[in-house]
VMD Tcl script that builds the backbone (N, CA, C; Angstrom):
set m [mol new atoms 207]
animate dup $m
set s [atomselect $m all]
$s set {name element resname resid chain x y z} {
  {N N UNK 1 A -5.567 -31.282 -12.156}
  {CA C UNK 1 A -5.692 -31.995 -10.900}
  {C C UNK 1 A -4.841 -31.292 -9.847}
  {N N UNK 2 A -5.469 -31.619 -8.628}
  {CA C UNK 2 A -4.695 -30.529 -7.425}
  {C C UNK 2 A -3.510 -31.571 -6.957}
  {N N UNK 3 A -2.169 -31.038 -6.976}
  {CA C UNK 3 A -1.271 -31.864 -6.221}
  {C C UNK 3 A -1.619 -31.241 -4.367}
  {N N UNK 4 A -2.140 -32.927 -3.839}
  {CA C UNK 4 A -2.363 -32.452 -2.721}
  {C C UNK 4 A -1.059 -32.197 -2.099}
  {N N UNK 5 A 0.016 -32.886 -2.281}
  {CA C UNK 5 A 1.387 -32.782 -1.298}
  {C C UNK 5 A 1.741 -31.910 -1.432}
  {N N UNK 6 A 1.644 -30.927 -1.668}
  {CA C UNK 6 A 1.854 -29.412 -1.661}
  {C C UNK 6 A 1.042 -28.261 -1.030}
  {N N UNK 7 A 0.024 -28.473 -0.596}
  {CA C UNK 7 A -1.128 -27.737 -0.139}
  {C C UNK 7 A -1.203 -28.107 1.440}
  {N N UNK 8 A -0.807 -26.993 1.823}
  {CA C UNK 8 A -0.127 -26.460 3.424}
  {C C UNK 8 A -1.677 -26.559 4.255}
  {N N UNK 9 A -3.006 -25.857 3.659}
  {CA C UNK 9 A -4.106 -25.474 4.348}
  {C C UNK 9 A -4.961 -25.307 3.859}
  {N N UNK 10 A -6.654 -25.748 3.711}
  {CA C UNK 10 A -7.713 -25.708 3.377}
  {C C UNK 10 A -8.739 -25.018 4.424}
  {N N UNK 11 A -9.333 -23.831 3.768}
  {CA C UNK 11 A -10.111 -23.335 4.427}
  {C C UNK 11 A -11.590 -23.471 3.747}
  {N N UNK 12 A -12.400 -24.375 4.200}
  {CA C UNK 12 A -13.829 -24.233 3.991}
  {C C UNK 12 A -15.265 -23.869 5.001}
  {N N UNK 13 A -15.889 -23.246 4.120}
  {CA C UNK 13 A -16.717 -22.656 4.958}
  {C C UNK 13 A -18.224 -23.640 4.537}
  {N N UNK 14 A -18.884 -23.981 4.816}
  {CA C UNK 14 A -20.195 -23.903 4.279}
  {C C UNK 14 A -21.277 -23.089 4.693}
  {N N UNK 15 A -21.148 -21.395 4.608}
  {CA C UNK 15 A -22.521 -20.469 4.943}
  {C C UNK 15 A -23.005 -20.898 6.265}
  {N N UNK 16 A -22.412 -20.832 7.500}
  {CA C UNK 16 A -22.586 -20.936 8.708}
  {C C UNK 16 A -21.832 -22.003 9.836}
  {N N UNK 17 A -21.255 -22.637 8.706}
  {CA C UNK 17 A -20.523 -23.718 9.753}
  {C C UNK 17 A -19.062 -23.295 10.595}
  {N N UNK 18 A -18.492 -22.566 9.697}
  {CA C UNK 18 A -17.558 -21.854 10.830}
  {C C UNK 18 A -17.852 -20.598 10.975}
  {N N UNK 19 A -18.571 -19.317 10.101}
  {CA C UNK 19 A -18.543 -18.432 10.612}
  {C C UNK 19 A -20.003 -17.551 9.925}
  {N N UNK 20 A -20.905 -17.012 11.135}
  {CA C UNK 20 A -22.082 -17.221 11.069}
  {C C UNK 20 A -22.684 -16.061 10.178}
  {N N UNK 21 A -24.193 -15.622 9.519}
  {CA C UNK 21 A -24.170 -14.838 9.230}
  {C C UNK 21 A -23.707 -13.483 10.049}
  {N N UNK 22 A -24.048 -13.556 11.341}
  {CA C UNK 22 A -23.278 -12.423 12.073}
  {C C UNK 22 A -22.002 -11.622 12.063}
  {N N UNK 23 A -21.128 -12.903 11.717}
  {CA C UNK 23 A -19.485 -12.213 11.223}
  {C C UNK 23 A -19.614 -11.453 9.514}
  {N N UNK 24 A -20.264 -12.137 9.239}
  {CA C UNK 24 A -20.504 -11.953 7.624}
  {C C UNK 24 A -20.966 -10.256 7.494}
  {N N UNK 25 A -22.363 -9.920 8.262}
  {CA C UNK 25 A -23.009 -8.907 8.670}
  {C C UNK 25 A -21.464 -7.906 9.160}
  {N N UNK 26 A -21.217 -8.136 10.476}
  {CA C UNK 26 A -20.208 -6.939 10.866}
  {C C UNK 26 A -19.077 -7.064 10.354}
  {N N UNK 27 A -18.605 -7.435 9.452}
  {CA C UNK 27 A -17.327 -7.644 8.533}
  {C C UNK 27 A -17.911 -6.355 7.119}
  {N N UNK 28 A -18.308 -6.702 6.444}
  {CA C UNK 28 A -19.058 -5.811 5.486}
  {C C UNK 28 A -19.650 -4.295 5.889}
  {N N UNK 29 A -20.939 -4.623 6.474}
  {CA C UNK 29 A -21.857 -3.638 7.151}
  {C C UNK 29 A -21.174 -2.820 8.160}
  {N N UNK 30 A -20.122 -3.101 9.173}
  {CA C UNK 30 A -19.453 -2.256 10.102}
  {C C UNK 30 A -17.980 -1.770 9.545}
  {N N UNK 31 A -17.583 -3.193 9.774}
  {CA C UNK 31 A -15.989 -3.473 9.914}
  {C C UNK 31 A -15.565 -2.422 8.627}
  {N N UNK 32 A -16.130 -3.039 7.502}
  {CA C UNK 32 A -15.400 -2.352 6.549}
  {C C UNK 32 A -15.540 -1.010 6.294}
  {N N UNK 33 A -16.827 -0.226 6.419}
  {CA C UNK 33 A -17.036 0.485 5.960}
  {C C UNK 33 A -16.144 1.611 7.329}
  {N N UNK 34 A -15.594 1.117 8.676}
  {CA C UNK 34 A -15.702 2.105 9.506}
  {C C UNK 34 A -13.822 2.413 8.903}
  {N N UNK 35 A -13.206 1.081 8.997}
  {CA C UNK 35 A -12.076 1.415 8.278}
  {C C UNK 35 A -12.010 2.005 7.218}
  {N N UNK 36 A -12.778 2.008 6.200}
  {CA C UNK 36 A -12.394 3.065 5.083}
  {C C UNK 36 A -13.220 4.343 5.571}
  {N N UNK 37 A -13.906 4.945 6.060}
  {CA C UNK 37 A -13.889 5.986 6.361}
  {C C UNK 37 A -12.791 6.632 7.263}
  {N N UNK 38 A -12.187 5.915 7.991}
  {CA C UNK 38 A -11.115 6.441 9.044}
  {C C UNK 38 A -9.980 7.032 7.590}
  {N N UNK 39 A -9.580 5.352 6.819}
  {CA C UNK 39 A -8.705 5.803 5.901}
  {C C UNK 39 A -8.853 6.847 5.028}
  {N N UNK 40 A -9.809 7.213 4.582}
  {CA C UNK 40 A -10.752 8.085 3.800}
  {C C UNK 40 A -10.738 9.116 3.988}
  {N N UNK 41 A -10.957 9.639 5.822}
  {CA C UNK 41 A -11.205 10.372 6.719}
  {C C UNK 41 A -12.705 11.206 6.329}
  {N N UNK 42 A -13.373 10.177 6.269}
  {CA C UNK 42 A -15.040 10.549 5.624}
  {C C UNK 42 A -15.561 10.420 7.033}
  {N N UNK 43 A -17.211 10.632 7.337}
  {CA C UNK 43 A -17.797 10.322 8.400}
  {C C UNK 43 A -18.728 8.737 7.655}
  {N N UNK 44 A -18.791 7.997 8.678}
  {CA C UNK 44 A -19.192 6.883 9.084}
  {C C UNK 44 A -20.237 6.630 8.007}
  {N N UNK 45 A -21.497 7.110 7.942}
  {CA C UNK 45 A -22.356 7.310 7.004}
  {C C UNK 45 A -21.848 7.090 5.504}
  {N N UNK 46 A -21.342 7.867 4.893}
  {CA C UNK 46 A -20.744 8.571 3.277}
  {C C UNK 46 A -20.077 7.469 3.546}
  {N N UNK 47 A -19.239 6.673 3.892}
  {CA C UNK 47 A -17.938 5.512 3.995}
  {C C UNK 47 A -19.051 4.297 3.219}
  {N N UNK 48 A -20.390 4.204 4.634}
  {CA C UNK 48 A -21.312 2.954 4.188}
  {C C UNK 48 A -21.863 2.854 3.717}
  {N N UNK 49 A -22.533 4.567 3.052}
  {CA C UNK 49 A -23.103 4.541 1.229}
  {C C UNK 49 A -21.973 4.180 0.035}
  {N N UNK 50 A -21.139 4.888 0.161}
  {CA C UNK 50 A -20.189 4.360 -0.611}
  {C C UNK 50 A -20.109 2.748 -0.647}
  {N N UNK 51 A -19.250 2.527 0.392}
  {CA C UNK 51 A -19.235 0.876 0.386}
  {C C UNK 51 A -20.058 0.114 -0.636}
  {N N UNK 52 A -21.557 0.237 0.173}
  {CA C UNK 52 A -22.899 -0.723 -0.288}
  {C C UNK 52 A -23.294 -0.147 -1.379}
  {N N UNK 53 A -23.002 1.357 -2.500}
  {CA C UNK 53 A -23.055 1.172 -3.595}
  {C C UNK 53 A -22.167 0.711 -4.551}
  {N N UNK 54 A -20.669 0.178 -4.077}
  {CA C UNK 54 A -19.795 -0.600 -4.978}
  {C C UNK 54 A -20.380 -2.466 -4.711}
  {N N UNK 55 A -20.783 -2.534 -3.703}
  {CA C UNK 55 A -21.337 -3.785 -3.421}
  {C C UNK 55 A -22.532 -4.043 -4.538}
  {N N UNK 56 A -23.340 -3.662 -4.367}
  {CA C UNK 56 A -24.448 -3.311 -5.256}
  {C C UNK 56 A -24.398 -3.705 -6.594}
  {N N UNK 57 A -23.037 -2.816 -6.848}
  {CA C UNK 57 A -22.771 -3.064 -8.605}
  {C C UNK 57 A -22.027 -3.928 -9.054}
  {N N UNK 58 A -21.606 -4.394 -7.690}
  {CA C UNK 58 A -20.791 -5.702 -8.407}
  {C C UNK 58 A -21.640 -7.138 -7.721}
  {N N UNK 59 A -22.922 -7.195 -7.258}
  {CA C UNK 59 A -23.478 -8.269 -7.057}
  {C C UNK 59 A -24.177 -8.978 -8.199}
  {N N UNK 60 A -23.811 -10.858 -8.229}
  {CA C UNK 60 A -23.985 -11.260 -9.158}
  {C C UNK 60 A -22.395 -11.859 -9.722}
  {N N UNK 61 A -21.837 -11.015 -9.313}
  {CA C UNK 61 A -20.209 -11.484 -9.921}
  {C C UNK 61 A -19.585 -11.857 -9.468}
  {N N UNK 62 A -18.160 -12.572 -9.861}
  {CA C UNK 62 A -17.174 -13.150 -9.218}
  {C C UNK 62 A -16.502 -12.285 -7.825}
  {N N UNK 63 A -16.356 -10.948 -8.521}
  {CA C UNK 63 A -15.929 -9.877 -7.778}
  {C C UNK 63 A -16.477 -9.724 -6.010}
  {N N UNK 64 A -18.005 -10.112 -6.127}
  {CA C UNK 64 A -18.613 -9.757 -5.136}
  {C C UNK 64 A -17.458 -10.528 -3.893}
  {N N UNK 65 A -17.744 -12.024 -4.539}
  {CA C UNK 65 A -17.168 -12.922 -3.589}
  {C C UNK 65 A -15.608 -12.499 -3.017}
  {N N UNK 66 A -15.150 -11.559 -4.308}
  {CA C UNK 66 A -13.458 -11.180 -3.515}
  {C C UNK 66 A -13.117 -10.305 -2.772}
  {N N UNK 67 A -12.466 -9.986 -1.601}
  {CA C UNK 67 A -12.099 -9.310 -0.482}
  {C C UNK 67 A -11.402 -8.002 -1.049}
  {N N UNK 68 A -10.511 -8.496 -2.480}
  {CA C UNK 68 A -9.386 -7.643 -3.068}
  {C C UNK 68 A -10.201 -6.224 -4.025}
  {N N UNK 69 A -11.483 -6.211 -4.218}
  {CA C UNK 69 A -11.924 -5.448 -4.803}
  {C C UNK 69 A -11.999 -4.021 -4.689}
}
mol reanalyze $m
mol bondsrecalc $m
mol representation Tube
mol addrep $m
């Protein structure tokens, strides 16, 4: 059981109610892939094949859903 008196902040989403497919889209599809190519120092392209083939292989799984992957 969750002790609520301890729990500072709840963040829920329900798939559009706070943040739309659009953020979802340029978070993944842009955002991420432009930062790891900078970090990378890859071009833009090779960053967002890369990316969307680790996406790929981990869809279906818990993983997909985590940021930390």
């Amino acid at each position: 059981m969750v002790d609520w008196n301890h729990i500072e902040s709840i963040f829920l989403d329900l798939d559009g109610t706070l943040l739309d497919l659009r953020f979802d889209n340029y978070f993944w599809v842009e955002f991420i892939p432009e930062h790891y190519a900078q970090h990378n120092q890859l071009v833009p392209e090779k960053a967002r094949a890369e990316i969307l083939a680790r996406m790929r292989a981990l869809r279906g799984t818990l993983d997909w859903y985590c940021t930390d992957f």
